[in-house]
N, C-alpha and C positions, 0 to 999 in steps of 0.2 A: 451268882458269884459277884462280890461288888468290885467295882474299878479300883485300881492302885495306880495311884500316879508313880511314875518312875523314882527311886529317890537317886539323890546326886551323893556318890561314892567317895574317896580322897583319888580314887583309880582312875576317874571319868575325863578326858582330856577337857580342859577348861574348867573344873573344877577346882577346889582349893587342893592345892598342893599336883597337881596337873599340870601336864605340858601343854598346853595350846599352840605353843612354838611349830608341833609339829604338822597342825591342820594349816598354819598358816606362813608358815617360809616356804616363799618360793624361788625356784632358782634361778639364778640372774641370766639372760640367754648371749648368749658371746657370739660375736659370728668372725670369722674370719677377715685378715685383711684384704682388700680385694688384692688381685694379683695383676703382674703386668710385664707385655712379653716386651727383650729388646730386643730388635733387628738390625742387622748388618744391611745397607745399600750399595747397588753394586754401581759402578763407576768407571770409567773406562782407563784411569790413571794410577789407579794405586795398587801397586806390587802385588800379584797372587801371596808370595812368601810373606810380607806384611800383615796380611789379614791373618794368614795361617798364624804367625808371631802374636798377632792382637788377640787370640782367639785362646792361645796356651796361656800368655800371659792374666788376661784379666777373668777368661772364664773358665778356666783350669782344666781347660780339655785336655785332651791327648792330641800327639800327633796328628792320629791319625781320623779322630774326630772331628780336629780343624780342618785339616785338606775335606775332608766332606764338605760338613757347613760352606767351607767356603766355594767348593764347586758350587754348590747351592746358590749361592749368593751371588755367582757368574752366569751361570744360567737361565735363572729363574729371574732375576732383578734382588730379591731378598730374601733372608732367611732369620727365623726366629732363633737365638742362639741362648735364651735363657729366659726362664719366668722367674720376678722377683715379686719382691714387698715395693711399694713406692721409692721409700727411702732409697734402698738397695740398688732399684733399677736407677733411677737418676742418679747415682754414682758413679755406676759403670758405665751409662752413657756418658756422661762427664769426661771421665777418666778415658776412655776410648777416643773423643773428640779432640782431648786434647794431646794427647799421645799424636793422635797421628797428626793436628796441625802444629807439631814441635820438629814432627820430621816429614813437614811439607807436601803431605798427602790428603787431597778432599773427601778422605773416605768417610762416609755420613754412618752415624749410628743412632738408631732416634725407639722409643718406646711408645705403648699403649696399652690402655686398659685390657684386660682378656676376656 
């Protein structure tokens, strides 16, 4: 039987009238942004009820979520009270920092990478 070279179809990808597109897109790979946790620092000066405040206010706990965290944050030295995007986290530290050096409390709040 003699050889037959293959012949090239209109159906064959990369052929004329062919999608080659599809052997050769490829998908862009995304990776997420890293994330970053903010900590509450525990202090020996600033009002149990202030943190609990600071804790409904800027990170929309509950009640009875801040009284946790915040024992936490008495006991232990610190507590992780949210994971953000960058952006996000250095707002709410921000916003936390200056809150409470507006009503004259050194209560620290600081982030990091996770």
């Amino acid at each position: 039987m003699p050889f037959r070279a293959p012949v090239m179809t209109d159906k064959t990808p990369g052929g004329p009238g062919g999608d080659a597109s599809v052997l050769t897109k490829t998908k862009p790979k995304t990776q997420r942004p890293p994330l970053y946790k903010v900590m509450l620092l525990n202090d020996d000066y600033t009002p149990m009820e202030f943190v609990v405040h600071v804790l409904e206010r800027f990170f929309g706990l509950s009640h009875a979520q801040s009284f946790e965290i915040m024992l936490t944050v008495h006991k232990k030295g610190l507590a992780v009270v949210g994971v953000f995007s960058y952006e996000i986290a250095e707002t709410k530290v921000a916003q936390v920092m200056d809150f409470a050096r507006r009503h004259q409390h050194p209560l620290q709040c600081t982030m990091e990478k996770e």
